[in-house]
C-alpha positions as CSV (number, residue, x, y, z in Angstrom):
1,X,17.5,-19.2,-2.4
2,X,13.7,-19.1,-3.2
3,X,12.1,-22.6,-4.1
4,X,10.2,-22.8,-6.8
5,X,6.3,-23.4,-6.0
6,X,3.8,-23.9,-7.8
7,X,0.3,-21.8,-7.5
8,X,-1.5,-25.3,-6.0
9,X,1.1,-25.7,-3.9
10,X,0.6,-22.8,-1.2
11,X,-1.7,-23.5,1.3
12,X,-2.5,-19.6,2.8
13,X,-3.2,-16.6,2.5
14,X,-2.0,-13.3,3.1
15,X,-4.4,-10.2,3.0
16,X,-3.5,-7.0,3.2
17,X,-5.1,-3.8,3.2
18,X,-4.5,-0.4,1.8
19,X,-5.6,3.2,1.7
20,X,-5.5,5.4,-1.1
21,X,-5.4,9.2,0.0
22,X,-5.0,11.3,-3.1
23,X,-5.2,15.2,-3.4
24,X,-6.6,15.9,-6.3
25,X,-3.8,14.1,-9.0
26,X,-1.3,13.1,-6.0
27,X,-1.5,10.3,-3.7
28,X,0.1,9.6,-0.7
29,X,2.8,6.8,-0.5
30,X,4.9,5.3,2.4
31,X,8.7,4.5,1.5
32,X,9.9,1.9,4.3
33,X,13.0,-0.1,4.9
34,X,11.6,-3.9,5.9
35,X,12.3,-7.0,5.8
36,X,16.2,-5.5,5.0
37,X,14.6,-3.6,1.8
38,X,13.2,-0.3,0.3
39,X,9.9,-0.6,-0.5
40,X,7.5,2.0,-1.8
41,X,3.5,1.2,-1.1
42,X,0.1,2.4,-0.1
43,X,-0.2,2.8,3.3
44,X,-1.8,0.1,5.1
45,X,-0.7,-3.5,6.0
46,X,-1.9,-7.0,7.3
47,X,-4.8,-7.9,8.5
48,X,-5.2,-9.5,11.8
49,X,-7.0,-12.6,12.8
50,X,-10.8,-11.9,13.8
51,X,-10.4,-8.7,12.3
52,X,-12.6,-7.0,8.9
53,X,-11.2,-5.0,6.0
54,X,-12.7,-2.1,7.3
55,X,-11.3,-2.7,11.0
56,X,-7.9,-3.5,9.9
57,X,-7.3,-0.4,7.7
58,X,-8.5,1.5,10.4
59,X,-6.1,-0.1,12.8
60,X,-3.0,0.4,10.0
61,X,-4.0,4.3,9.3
62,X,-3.9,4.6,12.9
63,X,-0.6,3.1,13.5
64,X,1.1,5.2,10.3
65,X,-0.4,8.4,10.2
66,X,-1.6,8.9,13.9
67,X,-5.5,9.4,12.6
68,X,-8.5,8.1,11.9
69,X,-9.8,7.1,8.3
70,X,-12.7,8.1,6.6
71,X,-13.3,5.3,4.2
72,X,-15.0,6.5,1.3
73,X,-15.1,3.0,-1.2
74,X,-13.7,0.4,-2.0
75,X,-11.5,1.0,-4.8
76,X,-9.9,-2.9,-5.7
77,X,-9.5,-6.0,-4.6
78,X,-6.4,-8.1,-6.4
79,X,-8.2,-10.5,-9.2
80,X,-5.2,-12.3,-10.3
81,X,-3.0,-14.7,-8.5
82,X,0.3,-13.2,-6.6
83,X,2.2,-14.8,-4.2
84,X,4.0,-13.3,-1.7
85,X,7.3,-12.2,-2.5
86,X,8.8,-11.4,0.8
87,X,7.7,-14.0,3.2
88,X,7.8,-17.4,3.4
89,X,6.4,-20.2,3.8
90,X,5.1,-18.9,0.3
91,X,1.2,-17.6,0.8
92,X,-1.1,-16.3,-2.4
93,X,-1.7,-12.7,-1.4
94,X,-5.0,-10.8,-1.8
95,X,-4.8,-6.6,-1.3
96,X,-7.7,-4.4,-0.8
97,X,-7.6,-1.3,-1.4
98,X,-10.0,1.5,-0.4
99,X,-9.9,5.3,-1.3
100,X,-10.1,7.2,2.3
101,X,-9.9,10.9,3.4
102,X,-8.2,11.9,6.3
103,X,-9.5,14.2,8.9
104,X,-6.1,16.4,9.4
105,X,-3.9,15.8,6.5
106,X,-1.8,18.3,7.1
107,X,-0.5,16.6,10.4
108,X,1.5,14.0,8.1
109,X,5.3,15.1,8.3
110,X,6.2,14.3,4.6
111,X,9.3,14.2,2.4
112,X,10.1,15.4,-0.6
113,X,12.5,12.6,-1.6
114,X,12.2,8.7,-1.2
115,X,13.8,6.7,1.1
116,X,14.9,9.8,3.3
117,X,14.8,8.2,6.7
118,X,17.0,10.0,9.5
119,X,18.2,6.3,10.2
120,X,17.9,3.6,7.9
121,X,17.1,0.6,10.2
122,X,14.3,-1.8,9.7
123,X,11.0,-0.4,10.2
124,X,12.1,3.4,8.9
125,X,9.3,4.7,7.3
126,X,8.2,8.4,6.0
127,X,5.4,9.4,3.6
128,X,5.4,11.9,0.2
129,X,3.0,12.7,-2.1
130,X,3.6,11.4,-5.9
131,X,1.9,12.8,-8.8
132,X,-0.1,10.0,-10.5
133,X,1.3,11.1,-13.9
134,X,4.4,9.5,-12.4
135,X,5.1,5.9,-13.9
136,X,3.9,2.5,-12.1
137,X,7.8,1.6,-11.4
138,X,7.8,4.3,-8.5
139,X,5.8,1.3,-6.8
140,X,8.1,-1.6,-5.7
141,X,5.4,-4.7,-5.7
142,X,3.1,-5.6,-8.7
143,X,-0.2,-5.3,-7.0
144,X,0.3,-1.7,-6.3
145,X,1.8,-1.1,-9.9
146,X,-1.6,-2.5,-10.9
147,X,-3.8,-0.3,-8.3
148,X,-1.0,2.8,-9.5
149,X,-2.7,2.2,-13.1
150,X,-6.2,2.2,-11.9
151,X,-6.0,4.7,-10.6
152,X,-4.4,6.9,-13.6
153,X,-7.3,5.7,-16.1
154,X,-9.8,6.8,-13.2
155,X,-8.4,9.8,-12.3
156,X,-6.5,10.9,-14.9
157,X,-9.3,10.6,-17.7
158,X,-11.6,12.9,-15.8
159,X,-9.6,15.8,-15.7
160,X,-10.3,18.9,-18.3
């Protein structure tokens, strides 16, 4: 049973950091089974202690898709308070997202439905790409609902 906390009372943070790879109006999303839960997110992750944005997206592009980044911007950092809803002790969480390339994207085995995981065990993980006329809901936590937005009135508003 969660306690209930109030925004003074956590005492960490949590950052996290994402990368957006999008071709042309799709963008590349991870479904994963963690922390005994489907979850559908940005790829990317935690970042480490003694380790910068730009060195821990790196290291998490590495880890997922087996290639190194090319980070093109930042795209947003979370301006709004969220705690973290899936680890405790309770920590406010800050995401940063940037928009990246990747060298061979082709190389990425992907899916055409969610959650379709050979196994599903903790850790399972495989990638798809979702058109970002799809709704904000396909995203499971409410920073990436509010990136998924962003990223519509960006993208979407400077097509023909």
């Amino acid at each position: 049973m969660r306690k209930n906390f109030s925004a003074r009372s956590i005492q960490q943070f949590n950052v996290r950091v994402y990368g957006i790879y999008m071709n042309a109006t799709s963008v590349l999303v991870t479904d994963e089974f963690c922390l005994g839960m489907r979850m559908t997110k940005f790829p990317g992750g935690g970042l480490e202690f003694g380790e910068g944005t730009l060195d821990g997206l790196r290291r998490e592009i590495k880890e997922e898709l087996h290639q190194e980044p090319v980070i093109l911007k930042h795209f947003y950092t979370t301006d709004f308070f969220q705690r973290t809803l899936l680890v405790e002790p309770p920590s406010q969480l800050l995401s940063i997202y940037y928009l990246i390339d990747l060298p061979f994207p082709r190389k990425i085995f992907l899916v055409d439905k969610p959650f379709d995981f050979s196994v599903e065990q903790e850790g399972a993980q495989t990638f798809r790409m979702l058109n970002l006329h799809e709704s904000d809901e396909v995203m499971t936590f409410p920073i990436d609902r509010h990136v998924w937005k962003l990223l519509q009135k960006t993208f979407l508003q400077e097509l023909p």
